[in-house]
py3Dmol code that shows the C-alpha trace and the ligand (Angstrom):
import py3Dmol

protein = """\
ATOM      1  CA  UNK A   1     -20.157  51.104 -30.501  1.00  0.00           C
ATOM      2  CA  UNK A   2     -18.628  54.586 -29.172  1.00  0.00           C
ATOM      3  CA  UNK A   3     -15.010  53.439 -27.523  1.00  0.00           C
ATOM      4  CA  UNK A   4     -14.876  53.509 -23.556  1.00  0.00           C
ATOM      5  CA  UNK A   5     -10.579  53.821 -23.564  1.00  0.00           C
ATOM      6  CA  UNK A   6      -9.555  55.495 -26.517  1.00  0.00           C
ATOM      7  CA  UNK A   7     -11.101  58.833 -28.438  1.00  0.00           C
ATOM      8  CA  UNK A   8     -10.834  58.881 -32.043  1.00  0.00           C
ATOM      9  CA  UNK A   9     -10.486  62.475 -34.324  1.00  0.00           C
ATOM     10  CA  UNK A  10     -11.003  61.149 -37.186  1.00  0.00           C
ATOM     11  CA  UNK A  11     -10.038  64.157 -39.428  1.00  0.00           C
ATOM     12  CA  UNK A  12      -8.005  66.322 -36.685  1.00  0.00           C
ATOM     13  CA  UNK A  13      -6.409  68.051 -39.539  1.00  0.00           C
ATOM     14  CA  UNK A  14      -6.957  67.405 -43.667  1.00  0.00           C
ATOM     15  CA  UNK A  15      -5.664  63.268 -44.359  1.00  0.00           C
ATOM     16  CA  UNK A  16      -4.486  63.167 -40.299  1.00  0.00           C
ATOM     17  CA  UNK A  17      -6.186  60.997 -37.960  1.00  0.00           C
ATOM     18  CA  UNK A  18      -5.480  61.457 -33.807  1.00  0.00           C
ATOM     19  CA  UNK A  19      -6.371  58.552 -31.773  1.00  0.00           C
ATOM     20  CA  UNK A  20      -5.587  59.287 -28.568  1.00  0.00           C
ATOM     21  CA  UNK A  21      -5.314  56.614 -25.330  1.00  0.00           C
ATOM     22  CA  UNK A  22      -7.793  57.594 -22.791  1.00  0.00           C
ATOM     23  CA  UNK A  23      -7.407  55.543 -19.004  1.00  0.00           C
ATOM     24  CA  UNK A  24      -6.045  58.596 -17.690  1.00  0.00           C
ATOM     25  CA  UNK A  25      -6.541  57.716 -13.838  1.00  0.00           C
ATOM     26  CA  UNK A  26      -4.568  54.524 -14.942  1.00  0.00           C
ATOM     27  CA  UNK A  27      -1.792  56.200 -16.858  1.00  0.00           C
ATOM     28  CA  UNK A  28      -3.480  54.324 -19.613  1.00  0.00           C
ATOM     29  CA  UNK A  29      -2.588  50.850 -18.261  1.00  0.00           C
ATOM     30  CA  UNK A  30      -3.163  48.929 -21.864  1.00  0.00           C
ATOM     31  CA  UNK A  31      -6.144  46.900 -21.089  1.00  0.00           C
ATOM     32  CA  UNK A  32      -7.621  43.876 -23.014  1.00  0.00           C
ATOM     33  CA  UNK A  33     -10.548  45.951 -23.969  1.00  0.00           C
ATOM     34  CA  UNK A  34      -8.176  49.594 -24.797  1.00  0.00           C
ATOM     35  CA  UNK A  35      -5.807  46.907 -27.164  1.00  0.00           C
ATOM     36  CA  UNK A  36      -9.187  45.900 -28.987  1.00  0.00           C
ATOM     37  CA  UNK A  37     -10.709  49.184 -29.153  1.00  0.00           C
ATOM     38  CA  UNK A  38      -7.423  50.509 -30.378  1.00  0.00           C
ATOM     39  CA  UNK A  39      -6.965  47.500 -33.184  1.00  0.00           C
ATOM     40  CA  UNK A  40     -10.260  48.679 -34.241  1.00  0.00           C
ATOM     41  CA  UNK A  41     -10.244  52.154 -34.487  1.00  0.00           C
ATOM     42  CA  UNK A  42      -6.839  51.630 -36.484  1.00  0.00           C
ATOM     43  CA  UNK A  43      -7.976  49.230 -38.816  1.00  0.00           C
ATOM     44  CA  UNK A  44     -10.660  51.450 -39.881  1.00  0.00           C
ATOM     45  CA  UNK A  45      -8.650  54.062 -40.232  1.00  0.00           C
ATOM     46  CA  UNK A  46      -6.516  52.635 -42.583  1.00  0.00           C
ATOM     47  CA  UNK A  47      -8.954  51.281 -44.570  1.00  0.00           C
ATOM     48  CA  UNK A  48     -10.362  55.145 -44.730  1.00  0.00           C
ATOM     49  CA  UNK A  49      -9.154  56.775 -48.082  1.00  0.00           C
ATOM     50  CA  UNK A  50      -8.910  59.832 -46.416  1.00  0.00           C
ATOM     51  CA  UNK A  51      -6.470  59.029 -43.471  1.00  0.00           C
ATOM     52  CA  UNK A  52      -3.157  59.565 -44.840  1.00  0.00           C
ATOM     53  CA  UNK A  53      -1.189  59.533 -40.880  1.00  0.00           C
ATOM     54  CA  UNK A  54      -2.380  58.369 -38.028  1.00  0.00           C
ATOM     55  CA  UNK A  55      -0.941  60.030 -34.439  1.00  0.00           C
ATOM     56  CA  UNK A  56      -1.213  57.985 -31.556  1.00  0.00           C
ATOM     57  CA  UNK A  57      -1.011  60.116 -28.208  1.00  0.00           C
ATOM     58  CA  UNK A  58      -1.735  59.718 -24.414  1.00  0.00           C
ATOM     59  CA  UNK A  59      -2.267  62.447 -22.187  1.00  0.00           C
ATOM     60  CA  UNK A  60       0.708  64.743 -20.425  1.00  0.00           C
ATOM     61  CA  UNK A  61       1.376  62.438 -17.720  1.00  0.00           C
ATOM     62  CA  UNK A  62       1.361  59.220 -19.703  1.00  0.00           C
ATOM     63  CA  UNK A  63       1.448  57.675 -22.864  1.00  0.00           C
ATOM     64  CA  UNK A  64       0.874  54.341 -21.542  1.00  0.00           C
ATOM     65  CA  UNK A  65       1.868  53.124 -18.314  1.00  0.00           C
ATOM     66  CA  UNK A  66       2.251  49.559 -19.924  1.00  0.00           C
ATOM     67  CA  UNK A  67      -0.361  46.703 -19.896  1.00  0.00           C
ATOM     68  CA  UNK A  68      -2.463  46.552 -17.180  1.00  0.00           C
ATOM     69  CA  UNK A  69      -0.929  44.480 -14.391  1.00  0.00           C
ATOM     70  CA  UNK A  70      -4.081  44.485 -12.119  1.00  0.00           C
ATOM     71  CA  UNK A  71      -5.492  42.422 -15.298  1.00  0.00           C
ATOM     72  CA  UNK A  72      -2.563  40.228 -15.803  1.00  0.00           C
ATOM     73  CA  UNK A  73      -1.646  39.989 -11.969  1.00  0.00           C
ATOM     74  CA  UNK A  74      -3.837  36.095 -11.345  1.00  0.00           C
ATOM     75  CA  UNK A  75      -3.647  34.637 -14.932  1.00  0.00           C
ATOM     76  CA  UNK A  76      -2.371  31.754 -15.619  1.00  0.00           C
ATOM     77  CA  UNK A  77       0.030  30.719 -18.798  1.00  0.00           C
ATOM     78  CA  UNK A  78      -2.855  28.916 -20.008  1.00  0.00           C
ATOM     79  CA  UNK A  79      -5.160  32.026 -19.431  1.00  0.00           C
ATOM     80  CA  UNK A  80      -2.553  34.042 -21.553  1.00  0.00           C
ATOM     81  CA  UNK A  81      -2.199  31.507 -24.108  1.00  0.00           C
ATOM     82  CA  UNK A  82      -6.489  30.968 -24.247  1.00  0.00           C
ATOM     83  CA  UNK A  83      -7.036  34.908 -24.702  1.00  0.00           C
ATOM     84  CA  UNK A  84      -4.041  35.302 -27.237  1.00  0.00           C
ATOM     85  CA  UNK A  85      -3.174  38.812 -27.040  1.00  0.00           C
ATOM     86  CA  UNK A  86      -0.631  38.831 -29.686  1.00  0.00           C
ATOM     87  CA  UNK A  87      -3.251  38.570 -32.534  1.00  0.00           C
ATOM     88  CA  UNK A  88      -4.263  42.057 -31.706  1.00  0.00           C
ATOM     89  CA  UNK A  89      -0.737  43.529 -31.140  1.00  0.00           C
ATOM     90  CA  UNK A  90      -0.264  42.002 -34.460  1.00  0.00           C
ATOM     91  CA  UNK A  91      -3.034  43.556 -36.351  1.00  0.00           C
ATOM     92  CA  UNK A  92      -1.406  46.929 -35.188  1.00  0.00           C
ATOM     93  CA  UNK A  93       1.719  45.986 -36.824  1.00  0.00           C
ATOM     94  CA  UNK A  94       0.078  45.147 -39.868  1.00  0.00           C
ATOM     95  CA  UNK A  95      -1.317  48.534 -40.414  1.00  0.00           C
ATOM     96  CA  UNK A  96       0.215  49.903 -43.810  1.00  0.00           C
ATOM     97  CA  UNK A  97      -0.939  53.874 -42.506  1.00  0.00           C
ATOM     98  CA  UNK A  98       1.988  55.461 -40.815  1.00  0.00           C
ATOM     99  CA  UNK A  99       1.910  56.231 -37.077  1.00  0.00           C
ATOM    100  CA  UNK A 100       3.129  58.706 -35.361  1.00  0.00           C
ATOM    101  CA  UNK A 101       3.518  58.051 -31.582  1.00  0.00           C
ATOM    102  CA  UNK A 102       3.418  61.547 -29.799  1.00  0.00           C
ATOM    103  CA  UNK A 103       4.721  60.702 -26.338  1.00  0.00           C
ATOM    104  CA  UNK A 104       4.444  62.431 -22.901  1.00  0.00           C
ATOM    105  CA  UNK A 105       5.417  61.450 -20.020  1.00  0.00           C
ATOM    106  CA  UNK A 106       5.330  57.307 -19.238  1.00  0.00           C
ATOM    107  CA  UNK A 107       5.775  55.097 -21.730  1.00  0.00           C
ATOM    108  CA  UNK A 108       6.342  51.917 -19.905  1.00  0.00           C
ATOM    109  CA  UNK A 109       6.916  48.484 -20.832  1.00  0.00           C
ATOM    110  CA  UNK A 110       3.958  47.574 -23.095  1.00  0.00           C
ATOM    111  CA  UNK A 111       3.473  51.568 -23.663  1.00  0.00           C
ATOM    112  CA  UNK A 112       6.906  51.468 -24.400  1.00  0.00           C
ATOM    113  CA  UNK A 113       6.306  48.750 -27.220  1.00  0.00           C
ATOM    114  CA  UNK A 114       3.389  50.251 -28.513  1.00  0.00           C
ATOM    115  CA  UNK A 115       5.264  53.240 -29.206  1.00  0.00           C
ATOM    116  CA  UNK A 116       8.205  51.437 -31.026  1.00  0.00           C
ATOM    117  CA  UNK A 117       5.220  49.736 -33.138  1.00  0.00           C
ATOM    118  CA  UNK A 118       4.861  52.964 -34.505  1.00  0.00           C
ATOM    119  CA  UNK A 119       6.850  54.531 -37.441  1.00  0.00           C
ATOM    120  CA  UNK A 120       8.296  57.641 -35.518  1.00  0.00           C
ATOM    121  CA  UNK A 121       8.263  59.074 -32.440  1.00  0.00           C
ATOM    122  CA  UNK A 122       7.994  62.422 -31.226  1.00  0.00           C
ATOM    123  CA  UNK A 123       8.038  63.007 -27.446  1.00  0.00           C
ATOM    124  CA  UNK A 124       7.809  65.972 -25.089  1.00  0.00           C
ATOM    125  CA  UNK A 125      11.103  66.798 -23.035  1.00  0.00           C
ATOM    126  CA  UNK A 126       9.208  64.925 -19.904  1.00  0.00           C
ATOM    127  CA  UNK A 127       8.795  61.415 -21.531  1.00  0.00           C
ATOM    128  CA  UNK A 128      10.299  58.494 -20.043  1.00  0.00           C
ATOM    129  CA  UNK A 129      10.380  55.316 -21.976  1.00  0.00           C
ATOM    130  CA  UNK A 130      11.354  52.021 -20.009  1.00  0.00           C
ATOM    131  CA  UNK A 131      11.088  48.433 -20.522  1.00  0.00           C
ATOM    132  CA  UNK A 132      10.369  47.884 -16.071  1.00  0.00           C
ATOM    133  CA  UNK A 133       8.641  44.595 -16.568  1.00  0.00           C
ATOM    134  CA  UNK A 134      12.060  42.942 -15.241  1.00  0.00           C
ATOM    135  CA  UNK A 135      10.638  44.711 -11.487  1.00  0.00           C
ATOM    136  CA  UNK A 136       6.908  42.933 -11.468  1.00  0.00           C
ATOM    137  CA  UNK A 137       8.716  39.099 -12.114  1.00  0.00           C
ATOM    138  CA  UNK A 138       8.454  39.289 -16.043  1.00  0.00           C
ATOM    139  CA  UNK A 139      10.227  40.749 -19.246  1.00  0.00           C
ATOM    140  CA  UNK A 140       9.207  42.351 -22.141  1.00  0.00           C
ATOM    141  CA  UNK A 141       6.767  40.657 -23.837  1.00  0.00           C
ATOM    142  CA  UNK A 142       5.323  42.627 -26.807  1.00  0.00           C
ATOM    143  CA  UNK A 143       8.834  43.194 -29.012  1.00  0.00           C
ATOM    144  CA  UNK A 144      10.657  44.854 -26.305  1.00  0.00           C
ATOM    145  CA  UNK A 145      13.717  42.827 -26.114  1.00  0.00           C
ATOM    146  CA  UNK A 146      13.865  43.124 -30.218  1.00  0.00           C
ATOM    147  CA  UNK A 147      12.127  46.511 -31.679  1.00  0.00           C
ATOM    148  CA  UNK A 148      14.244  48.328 -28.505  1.00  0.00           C
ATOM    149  CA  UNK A 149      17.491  46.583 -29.386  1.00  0.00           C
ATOM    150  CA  UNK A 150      17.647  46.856 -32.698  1.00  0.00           C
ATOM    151  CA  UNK A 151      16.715  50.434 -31.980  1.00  0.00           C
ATOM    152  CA  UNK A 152      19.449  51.782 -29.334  1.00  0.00           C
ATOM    153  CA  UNK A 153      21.390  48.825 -29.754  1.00  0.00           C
ATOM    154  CA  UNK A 154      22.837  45.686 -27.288  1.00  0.00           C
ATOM    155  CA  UNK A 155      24.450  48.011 -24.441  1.00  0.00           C
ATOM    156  CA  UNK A 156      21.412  50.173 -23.510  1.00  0.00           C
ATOM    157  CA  UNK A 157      18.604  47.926 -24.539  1.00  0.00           C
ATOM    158  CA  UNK A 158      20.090  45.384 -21.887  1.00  0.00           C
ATOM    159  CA  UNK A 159      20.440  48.209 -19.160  1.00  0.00           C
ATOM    160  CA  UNK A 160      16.906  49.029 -19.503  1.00  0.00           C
ATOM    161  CA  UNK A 161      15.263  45.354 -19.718  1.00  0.00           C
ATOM    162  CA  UNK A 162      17.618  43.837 -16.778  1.00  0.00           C
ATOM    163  CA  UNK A 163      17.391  47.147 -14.312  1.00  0.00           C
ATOM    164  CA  UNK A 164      14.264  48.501 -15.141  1.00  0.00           C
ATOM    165  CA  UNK A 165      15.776  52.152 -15.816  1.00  0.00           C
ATOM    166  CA  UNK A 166      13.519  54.469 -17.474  1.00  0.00           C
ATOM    167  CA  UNK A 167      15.441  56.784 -20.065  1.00  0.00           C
ATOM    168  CA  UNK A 168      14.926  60.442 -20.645  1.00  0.00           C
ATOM    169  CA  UNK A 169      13.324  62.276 -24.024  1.00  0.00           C
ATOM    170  CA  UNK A 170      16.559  63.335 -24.197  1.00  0.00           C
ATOM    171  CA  UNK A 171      18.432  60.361 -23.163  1.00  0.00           C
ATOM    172  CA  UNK A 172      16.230  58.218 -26.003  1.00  0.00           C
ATOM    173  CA  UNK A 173      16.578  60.875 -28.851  1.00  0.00           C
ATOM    174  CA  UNK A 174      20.519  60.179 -28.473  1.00  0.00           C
ATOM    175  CA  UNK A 175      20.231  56.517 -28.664  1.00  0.00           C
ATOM    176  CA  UNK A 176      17.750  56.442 -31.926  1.00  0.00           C
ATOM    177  CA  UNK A 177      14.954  55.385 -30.327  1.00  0.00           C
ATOM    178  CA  UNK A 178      12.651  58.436 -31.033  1.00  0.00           C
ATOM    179  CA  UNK A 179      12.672  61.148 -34.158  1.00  0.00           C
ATOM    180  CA  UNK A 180      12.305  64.245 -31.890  1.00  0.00           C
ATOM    181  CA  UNK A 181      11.929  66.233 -28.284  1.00  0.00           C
ATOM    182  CA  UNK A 182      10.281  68.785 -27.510  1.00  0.00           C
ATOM    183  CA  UNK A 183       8.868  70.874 -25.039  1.00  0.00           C
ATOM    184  CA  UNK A 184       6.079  69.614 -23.438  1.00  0.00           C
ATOM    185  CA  UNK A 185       3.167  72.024 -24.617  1.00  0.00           C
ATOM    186  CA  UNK A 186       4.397  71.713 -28.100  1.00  0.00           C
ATOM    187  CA  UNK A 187       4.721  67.393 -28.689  1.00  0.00           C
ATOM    188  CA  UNK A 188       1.270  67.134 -30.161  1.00  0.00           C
ATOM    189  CA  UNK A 189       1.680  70.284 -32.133  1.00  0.00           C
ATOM    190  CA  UNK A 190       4.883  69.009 -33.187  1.00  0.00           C
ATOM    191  CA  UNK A 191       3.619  65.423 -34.238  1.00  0.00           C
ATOM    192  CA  UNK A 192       1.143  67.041 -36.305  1.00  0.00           C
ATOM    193  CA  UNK A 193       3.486  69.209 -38.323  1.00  0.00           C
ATOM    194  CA  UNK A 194       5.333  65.591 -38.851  1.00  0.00           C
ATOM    195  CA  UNK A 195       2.348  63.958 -39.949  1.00  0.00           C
ATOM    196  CA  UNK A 196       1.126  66.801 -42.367  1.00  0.00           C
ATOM    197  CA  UNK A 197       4.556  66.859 -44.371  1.00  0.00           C
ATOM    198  CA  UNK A 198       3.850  63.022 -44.716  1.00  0.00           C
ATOM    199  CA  UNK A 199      -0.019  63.753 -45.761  1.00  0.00           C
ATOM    200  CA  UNK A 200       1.278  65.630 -48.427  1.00  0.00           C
ATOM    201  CA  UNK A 201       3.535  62.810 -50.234  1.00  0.00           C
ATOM    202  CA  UNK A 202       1.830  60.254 -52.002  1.00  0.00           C
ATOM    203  CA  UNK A 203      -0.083  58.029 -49.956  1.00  0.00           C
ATOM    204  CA  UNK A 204       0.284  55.085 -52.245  1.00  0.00           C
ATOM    205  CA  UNK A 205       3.906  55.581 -51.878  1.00  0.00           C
ATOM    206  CA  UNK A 206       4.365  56.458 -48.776  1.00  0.00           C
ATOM    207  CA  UNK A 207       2.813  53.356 -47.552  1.00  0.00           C
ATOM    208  CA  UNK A 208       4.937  51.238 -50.144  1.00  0.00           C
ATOM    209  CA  UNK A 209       7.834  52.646 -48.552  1.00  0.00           C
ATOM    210  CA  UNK A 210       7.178  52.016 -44.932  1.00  0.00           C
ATOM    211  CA  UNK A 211       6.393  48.604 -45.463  1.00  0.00           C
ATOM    212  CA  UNK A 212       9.850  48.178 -47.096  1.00  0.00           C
ATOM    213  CA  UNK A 213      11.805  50.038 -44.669  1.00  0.00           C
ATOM    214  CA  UNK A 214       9.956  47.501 -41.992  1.00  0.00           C
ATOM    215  CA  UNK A 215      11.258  44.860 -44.032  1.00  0.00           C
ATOM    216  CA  UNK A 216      14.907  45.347 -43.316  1.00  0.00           C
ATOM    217  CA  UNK A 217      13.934  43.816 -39.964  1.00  0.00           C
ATOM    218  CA  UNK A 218      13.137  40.697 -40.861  1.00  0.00           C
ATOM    219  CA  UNK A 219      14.930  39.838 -44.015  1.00  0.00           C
ATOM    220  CA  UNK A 220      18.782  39.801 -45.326  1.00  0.00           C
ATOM    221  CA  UNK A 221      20.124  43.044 -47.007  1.00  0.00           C
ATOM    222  CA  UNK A 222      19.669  40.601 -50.200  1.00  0.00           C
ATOM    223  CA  UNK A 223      16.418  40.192 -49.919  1.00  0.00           C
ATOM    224  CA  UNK A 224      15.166  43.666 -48.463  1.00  0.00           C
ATOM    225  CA  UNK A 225      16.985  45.054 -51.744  1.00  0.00           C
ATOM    226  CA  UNK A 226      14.642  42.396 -53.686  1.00  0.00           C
ATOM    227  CA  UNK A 227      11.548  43.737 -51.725  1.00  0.00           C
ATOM    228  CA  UNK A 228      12.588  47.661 -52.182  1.00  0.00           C
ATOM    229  CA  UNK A 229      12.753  46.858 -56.074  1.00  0.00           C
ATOM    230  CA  UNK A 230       9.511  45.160 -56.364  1.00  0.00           C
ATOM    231  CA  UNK A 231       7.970  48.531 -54.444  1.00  0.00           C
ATOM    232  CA  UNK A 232       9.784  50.768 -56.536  1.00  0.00           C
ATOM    233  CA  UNK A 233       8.764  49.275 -59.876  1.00  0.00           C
ATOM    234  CA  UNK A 234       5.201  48.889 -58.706  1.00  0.00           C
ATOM    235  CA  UNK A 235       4.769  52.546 -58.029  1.00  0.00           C
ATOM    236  CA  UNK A 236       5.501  53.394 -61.427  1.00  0.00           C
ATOM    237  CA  UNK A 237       2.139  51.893 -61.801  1.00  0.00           C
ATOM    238  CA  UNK A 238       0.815  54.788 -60.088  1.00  0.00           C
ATOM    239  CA  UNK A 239      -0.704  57.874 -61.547  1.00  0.00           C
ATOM    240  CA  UNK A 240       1.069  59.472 -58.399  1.00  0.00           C
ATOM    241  CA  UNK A 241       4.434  58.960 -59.870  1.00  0.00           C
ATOM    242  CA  UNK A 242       3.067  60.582 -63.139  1.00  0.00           C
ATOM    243  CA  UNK A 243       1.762  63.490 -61.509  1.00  0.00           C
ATOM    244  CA  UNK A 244       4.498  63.594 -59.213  1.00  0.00           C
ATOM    245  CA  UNK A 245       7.234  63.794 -61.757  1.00  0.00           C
ATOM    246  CA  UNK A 246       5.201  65.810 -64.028  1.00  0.00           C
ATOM    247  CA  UNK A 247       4.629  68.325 -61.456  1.00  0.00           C
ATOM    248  CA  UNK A 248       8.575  68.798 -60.390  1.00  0.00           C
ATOM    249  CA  UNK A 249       9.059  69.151 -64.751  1.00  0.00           C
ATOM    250  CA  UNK A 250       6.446  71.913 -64.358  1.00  0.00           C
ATOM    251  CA  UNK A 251       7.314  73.605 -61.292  1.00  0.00           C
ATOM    252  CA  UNK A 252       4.339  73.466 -59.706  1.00  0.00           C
ATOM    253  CA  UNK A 253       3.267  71.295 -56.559  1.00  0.00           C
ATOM    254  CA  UNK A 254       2.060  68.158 -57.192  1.00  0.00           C
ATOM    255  CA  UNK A 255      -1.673  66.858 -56.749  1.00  0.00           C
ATOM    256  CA  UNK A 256      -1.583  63.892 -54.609  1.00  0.00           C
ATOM    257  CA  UNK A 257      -4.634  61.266 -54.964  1.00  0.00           C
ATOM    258  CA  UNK A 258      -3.511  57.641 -53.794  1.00  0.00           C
ATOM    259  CA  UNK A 259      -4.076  55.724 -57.135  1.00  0.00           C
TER     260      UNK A 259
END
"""
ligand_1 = """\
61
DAK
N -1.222 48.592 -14.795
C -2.283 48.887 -13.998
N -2.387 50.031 -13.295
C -1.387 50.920 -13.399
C -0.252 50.685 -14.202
C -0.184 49.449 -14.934
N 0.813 49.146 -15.766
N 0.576 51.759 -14.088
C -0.033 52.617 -13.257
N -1.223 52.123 -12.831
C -2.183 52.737 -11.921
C -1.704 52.659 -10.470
O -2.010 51.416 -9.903
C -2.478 53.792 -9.861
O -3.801 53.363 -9.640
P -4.536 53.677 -8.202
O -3.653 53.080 -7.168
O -4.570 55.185 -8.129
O -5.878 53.039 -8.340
C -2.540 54.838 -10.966
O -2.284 54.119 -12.173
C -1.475 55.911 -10.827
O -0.222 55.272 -10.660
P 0.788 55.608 -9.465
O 0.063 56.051 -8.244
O 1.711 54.464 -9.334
O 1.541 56.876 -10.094
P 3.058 57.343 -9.823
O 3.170 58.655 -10.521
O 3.393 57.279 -8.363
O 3.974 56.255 -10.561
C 4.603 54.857 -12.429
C 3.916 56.156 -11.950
C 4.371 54.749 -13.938
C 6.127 54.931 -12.165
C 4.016 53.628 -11.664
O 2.587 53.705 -11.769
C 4.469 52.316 -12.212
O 5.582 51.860 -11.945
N 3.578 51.655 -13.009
C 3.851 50.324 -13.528
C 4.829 50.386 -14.692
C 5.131 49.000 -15.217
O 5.623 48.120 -14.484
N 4.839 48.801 -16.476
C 5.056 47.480 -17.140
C 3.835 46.613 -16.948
S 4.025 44.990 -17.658
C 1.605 41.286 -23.961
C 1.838 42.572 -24.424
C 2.412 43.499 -23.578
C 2.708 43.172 -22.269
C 2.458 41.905 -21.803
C 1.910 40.949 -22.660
N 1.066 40.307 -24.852
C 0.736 40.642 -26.204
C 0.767 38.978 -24.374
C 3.260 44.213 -21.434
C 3.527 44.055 -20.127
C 3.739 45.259 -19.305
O 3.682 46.374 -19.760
"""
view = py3Dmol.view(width=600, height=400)
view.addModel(protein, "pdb")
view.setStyle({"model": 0}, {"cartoon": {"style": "trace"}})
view.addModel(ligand_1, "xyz")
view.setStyle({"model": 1}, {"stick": {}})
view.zoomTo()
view.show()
């Protein structure tokens, strides 16, 4: 079934995906049915040998305004609990395809932690990034109170989920919460040239990688070093590491092909 929220380019440049949120009247509130379209569309995508990077984008005005309140406004904890959004939130986090989030301006509570699910972020100079749930009665709900402080650490990260203050490109890039700004009619252009440097490393290890550097969230330094190891070793399984060795002997670019 064609999406109704999101648009998918499957091959917007050679190995680079663009999915790209589409509620624009909304400011791409993150319905039930946009979360489910999206945890489609990027499950496929990484099971796609092709799809090296995936970007995720919004529109000028908005990234993602967060979930949709109007949605959430009359449910009930039981409601919440019955239609278990985390699973799908989850299966984004499980993708082992890079993301790039390219950001313009809102990205708003869950927009906010959709974007931080991501492995980088590139925004235009008019994004604003806030964690505002603290306004409608709530608080972050979708890693907000962890991803963001682990990102821009304790001081800001509590500023921003007790006030409600939304922080500038600029304001964010300082902090370590996003890779890049720039101005506004170049962010997709500029998430792209991100994504093709990745596309041209190889996949296989480029995925190995960001699933250890993901690790040293959830583990001890011991045990993240254990992980890392494993990964290395592995990838001298690979006939990428070969090729990719054999190539910088050779002085010639190497040939990329996932296995
Ligand atoms: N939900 C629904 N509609 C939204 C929306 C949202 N989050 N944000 C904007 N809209 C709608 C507005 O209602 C308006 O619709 P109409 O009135 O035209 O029909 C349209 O988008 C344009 O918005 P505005 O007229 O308000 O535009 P402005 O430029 O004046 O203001 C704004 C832009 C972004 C400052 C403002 O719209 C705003 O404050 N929006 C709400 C931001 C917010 O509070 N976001 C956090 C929502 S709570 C979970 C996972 C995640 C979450 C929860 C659970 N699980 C896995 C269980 C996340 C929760 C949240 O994100």
């Amino acid at each position: 079934m064609t999406p109704e929220y999101i648009i998918i380019h499957q091959q917007a440049q050679p190995h680079i995906a663009h999915v790209q949120l589409n509620r624009p009247k909304e400011l791409n509130a993150l319905n039930l049915q946009l979360m489910q379209e999206l945890r489609d569309a990027l499950k496929m995508l990484d099971e796609d040998e092709n799809t090296r990077v995936i970007v995720l984008s919004g529109n000028e005005k908005a990234f993602a305004a967060g979930a949709d309140i109007r949605q959430m406004a009359g449910k009930t904890a039981i409601d919440m609990f019955n239609t278990d959004q985390f699973s799908t939130w989850d299966a984004i986090k499980k993708i082992k395809t890079p993301m790039i989030a390219a950001v313009s301006g809102f990205a708003l509570g869950g927009g906010c932690e959709l974007a931080m699910l991501c492995d980088m972020i590139v925004a235009s100079e008019t994004a604003r990034f806030g964690q505002p749930e603290i306004k409608i009665g709530v608080m972050p709900g979708a890693g907000g109170t962890q991803r963001l402080t682990r990102a821009v650490g304790k001081a800001l990260a509590m500023e921003m989920v007790l006030t409600g203050r939304f922080i500038t490109a600029a304001e964010a890039r300082q902090a370590g919460l996003i890779n890049s700004v720039v101005p506004q009619e170049l962010y997709l252009q500029e998430a792209f040239r991100l994504a093709a440097v990745v596309a041209e490393m190889s996949p296989l290890a480029v995925k190995m990688a960001k699933e250890a550097v993901l690790r040293a969230f959830d583990s001890t330094l011991e045990e993240g070093l254990h992980f890392e190891r494993k990964n290395f070793y592995l990838l001298f399984a690979s006939d990428d590491q070969k090729e990719g060795m054999q190539a910088f002997i050779d002085k010639r670019t190497p040939v990329f092909t996932g296995k």
